[in-house]
C-alpha positions as a Python dict, from the first residue, in 0.01 Angstrom:
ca = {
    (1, 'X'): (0, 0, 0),
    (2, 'X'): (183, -178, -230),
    (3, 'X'): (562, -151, -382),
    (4, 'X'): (759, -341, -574),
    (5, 'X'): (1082, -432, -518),
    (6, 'X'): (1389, -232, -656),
    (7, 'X'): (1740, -306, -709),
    (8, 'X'): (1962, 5, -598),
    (9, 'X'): (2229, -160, -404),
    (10, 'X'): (2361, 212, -352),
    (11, 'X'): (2029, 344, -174),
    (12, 'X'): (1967, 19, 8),
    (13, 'X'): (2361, 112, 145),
    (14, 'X'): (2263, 400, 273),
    (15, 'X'): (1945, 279, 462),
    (16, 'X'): (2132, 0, 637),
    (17, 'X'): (2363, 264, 712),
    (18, 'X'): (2121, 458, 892),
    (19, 'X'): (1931, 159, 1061),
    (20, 'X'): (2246, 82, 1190),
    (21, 'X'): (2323, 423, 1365),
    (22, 'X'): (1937, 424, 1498),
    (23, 'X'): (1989, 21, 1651),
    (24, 'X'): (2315, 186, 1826),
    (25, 'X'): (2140, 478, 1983),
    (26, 'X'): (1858, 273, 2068),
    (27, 'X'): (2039, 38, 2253),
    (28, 'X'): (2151, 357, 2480),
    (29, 'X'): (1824, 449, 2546),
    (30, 'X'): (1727, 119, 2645),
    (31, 'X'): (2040, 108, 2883),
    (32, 'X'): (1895, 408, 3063),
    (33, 'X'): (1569, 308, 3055),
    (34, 'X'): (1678, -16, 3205),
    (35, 'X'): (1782, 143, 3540),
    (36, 'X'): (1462, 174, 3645),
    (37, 'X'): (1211, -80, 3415),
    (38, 'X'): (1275, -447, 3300),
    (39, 'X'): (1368, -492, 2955),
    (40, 'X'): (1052, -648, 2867),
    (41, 'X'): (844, -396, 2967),
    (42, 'X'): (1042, -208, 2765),
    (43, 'X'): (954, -378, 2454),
    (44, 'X'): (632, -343, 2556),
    (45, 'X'): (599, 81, 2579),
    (46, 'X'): (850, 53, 2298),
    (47, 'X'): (549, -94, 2060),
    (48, 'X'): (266, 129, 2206),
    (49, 'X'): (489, 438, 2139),
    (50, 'X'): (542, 282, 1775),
    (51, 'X'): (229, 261, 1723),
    (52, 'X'): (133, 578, 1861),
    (53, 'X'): (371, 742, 1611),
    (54, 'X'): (263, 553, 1302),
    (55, 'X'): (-94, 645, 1355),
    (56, 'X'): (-82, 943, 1113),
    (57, 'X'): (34, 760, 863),
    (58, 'X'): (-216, 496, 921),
    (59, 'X'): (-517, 813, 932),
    (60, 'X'): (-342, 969, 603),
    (61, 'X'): (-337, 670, 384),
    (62, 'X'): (-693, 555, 491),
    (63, 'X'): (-646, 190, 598),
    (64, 'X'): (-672, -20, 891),
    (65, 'X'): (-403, -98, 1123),
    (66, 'X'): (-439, -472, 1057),
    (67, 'X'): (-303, -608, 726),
    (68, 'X'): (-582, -670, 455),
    (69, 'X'): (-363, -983, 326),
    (70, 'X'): (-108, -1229, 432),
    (71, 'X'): (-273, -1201, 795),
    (72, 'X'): (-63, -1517, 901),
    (73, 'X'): (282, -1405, 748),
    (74, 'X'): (282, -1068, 959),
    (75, 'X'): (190, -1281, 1242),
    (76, 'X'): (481, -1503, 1203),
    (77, 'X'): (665, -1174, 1129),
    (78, 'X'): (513, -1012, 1457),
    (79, 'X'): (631, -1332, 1644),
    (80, 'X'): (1002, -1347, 1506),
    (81, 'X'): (1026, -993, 1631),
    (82, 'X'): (918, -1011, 1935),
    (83, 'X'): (1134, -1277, 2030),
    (84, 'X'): (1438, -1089, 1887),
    (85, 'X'): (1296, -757, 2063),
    (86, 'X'): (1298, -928, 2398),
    (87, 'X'): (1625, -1116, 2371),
    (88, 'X'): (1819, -832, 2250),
    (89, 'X'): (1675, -567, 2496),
    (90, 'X'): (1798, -833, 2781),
    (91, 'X'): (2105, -913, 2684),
    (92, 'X'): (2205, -529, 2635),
    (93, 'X'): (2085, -446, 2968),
    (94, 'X'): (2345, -725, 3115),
    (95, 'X'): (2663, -715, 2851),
    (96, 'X'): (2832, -503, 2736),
    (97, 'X'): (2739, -280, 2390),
    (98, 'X'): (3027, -434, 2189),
    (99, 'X'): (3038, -743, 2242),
    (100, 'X'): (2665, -811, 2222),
    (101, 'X'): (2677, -606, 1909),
    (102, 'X'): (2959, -886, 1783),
    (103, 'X'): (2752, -1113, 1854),
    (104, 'X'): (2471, -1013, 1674),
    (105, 'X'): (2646, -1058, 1355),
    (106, 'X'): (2576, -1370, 1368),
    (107, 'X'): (2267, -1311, 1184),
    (108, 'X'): (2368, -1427, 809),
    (109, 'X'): (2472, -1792, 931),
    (110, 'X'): (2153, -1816, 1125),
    (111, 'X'): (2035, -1729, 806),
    (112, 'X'): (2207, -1979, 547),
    (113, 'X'): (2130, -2246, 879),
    (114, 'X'): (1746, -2177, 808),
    (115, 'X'): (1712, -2179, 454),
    (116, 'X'): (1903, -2506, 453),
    (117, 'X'): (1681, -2693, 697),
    (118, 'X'): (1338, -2515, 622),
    (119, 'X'): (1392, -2401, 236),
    (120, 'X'): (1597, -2724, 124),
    (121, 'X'): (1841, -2497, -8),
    (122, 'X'): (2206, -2685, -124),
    (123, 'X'): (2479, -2549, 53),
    (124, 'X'): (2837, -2633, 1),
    (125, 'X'): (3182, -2691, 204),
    (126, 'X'): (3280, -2312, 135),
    (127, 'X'): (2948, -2136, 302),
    (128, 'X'): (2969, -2434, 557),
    (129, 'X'): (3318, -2312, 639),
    (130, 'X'): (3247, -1979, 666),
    (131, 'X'): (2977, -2048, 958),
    (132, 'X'): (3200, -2266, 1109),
    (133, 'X'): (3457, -2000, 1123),
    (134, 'X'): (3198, -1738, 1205),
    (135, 'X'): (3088, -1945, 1503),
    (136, 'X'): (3488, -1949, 1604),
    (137, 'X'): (3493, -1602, 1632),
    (138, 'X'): (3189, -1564, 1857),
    (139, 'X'): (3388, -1780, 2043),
    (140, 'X'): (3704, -1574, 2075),
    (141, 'X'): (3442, -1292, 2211),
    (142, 'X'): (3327, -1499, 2473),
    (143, 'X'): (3644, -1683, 2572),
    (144, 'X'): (3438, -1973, 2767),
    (145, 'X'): (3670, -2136, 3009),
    (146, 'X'): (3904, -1795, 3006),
    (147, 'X'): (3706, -1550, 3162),
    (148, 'X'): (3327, -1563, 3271),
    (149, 'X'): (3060, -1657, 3047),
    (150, 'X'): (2749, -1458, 3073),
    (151, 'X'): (2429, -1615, 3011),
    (152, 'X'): (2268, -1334, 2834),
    (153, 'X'): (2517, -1407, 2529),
    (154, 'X'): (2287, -1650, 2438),
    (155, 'X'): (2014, -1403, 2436),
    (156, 'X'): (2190, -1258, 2167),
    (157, 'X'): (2256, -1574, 1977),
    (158, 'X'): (1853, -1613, 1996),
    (159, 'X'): (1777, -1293, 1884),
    (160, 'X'): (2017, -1318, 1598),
    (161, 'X'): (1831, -1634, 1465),
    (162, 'X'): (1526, -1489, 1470),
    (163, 'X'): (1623, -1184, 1279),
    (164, 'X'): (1748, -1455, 1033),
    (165, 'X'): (1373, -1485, 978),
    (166, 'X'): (1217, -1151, 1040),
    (167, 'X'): (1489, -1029, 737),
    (168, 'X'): (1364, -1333, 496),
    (169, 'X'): (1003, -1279, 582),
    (170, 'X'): (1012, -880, 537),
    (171, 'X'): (1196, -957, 188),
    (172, 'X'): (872, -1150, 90),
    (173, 'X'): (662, -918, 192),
    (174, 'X'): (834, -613, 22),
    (175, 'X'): (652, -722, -323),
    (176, 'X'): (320, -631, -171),
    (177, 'X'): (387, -426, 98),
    (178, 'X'): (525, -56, 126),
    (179, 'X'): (847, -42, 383),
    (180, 'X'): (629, 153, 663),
    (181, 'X'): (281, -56, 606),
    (182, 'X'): (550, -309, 702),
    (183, 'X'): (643, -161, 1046),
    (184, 'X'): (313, -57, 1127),
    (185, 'X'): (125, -379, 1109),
    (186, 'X'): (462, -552, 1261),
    (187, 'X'): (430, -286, 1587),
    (188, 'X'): (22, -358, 1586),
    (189, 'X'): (44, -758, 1640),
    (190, 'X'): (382, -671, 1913),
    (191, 'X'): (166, -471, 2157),
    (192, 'X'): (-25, -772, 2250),
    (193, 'X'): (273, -993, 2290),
    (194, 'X'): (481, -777, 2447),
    (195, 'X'): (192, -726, 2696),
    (196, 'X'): (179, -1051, 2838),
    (197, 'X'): (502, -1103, 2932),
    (198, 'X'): (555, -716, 3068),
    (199, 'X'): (239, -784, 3344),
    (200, 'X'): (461, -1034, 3500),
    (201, 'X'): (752, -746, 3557),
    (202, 'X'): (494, -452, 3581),
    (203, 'X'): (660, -111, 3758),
    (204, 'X'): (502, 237, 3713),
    (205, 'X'): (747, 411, 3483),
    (206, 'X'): (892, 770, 3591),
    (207, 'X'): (908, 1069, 3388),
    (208, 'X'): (1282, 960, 3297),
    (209, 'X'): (1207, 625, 3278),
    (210, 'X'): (910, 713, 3003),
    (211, 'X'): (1130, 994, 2809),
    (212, 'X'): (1389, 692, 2743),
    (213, 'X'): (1136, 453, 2634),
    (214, 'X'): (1040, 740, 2416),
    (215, 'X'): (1333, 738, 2251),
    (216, 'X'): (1365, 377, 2200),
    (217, 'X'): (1052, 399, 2005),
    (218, 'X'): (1121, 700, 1808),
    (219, 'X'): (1510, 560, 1709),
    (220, 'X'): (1372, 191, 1701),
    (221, 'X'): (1118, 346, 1467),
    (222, 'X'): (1287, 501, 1257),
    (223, 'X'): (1556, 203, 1229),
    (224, 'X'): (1334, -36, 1094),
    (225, 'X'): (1190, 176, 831),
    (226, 'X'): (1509, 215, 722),
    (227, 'X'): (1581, -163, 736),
    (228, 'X'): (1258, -234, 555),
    (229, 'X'): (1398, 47, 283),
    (230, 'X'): (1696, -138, 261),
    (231, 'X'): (1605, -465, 187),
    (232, 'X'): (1311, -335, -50),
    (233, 'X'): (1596, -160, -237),
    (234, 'X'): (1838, -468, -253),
    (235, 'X'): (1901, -827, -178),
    (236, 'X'): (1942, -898, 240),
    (237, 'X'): (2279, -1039, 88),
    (238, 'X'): (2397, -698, -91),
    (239, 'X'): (2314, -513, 230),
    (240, 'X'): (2379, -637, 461),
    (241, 'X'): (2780, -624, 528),
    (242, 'X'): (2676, -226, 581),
    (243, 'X'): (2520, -314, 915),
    (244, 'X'): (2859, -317, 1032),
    (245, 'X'): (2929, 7, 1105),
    (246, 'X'): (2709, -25, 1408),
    (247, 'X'): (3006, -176, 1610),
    (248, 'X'): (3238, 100, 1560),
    (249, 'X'): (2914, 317, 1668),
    (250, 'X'): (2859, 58, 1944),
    (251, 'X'): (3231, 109, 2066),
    (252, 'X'): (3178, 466, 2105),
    (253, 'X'): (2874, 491, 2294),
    (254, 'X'): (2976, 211, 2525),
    (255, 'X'): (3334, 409, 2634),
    (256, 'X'): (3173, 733, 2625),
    (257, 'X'): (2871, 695, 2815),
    (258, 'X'): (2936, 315, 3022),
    (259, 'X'): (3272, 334, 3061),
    (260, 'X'): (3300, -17, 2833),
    (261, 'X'): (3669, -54, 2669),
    (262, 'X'): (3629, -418, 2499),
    (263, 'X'): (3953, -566, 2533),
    (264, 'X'): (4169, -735, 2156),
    (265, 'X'): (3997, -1075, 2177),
    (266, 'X'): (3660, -907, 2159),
    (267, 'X'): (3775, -688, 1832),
    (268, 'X'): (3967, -1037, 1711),
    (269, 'X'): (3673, -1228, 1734),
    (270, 'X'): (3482, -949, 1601),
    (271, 'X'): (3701, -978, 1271),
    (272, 'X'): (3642, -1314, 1236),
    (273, 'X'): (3243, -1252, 1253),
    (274, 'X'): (3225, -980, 1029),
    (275, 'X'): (3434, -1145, 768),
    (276, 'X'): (3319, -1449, 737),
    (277, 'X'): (2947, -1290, 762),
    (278, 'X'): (3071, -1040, 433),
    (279, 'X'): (3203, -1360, 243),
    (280, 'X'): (2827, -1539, 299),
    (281, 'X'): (2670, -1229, 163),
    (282, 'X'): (2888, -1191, -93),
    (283, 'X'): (2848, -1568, -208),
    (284, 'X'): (2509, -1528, -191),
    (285, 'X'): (2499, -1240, -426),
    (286, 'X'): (2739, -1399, -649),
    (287, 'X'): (2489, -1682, -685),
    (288, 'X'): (2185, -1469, -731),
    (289, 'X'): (2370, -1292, -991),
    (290, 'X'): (2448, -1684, -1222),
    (291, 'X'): (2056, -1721, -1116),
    (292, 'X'): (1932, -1453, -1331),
    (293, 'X'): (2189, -1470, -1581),
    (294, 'X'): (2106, -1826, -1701),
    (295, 'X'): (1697, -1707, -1659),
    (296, 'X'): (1807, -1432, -1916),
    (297, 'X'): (1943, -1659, -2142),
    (298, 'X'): (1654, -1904, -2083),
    (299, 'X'): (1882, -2195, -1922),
    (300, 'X'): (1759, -2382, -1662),
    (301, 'X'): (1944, -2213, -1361),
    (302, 'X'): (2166, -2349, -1130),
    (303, 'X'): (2007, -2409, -724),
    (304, 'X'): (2103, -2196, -476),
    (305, 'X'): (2401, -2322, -332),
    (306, 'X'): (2524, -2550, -628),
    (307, 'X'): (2898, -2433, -753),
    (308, 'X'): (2890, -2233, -1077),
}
């Protein structure tokens, strides 16, 4: 059950890597899946598949499907990604795969927001720039008052602050937790609210309609074990800029199979995201690195977010 937590930025590369090719071909599946069933009640078949899957694993390690320990942190885990599932399955049935994959990148200041108001962590005019700037190119994306704002890009915006916290929370719980105990008691708690919401949209599903739901289980499976192996291998911060990928991935699916060609102020603003996203993560592993330099040498170490 348990594992501890590792530091191979190389291996925790490659798993972001590959969670980011599985959240692209996901987000096809749930396109086609999404001609015939609302998005939330994809979520929903999306978790009972899950689980479904992870049930061998659950019968070959002998234990429960409900977390022996930190009951209340996997369902504050469960309930982060849920609303993230539900957002993001929404807005990529509306808009198109680039740009709400842009968007999305949002994530890390969503991130630095959070730990600032809820973990009193210090942070300074540079990171505060950065978001700033960040925010500016989500902007250029969406060119409000230039061409016509969709409402599902806040959907997106949602969904990216709640990954903030699904990404801190599944960091803590990487100390005691192996990467696929992780997604299995995550997909458990879902099921039940994912259900709730999907009654009020409830369509029997088609063959087609259930082979694409399929696959958003078995790709959306497989993505987050790799995202939990990623960020048990390395810090969020050291990882993370390798998530990017998934736009270039994004790009191709969306001209190939939707006919989507983002136009230069979407790869622009795009730009703008991903770099000031990559100088947040790289700050923040800069700072982690003074942090257990001065704990070597026994000094009292600097706060997060305090200039070296």
């Amino acid at each position: 059950m348990t594992a501890p937590l590792t530091h191979s930025p190389l291996k925790g590369a490659q798993w972001m890597v590959g969670a980011a090719i599985c959240w692209t071909v996901m987000n096809f599946f749930v396109r086609i899946a999404a001609e015939e069933l609302h998005p939330v009640q994809i979520a929903f078949f999306r978790c009972v598949f899950a689980v479904a899957l992870l049930a061998p694993w659950v019968i070959k390690h002998r234990t429960g499907f409900f977390a022996p320990t930190k009951r209340k942190t996997f369902l504050l885990l469960a309930l982060c990604q849920t609303v993230a599932t539900l957002s993001w399955f929404i807005a990529v049935s509306l808009i198109p795969l680039v740009e709400a994959t842009a968007l999305s990148f949002t994530t890390p200041f969503f991130a630095t927001i959070l730990a600032t108001v809820f973990l009193g962590e210090i942070v300074r005019v540079r990171r505060w720039t950065a978001i700033i700037v960040g925010f500016s190119g989500a902007m250029i994306v969406l060119q409000p008052g230039v061409q016509e704002f969709h409402w599902a890009a806040l959907l997106v915006f949602l969904c990216a602050a709640t990954a903030a916290s699904y990404g801190v929370i599944v960091r803590h719980l990487s100390s005691g937790f192996s990467p696929i105990a992780i997604v299995v008691y995550n997909f458990v708690l879902m099921t039940p609210m994912t259900l709730v919401p999907a009654l009020f949209f409830w369509e029997t599903p088609t063959l087609y309609a259930l082979s694409a739901v399929l696959g958003v289980a078995v790709i959306g499976t497989m993505g987050h074990i790799c995202l939990a192996r990623a960020w048990a291998s390395a810090e969020v911060s050291v990882v993370a800029p390798f998530d990017y990928v998934q736009l270039v991935f994004a790009a191709a699916i969306g001209f190939a199979f939707f006919n989507e060609r983002p136009d230069m102020w979407t790869w622009i603003g795009a730009a703008v995201i991903i770099g000031s996203a990559f100088y947040i993560a790289r700050r923040e592993a800069y700072l982690h690195r003074v942090h257990d330099v001065a704990v070597a040498a026994d000094e009292p170490p600097r706060q997060p977010g305090t200039k070296p």
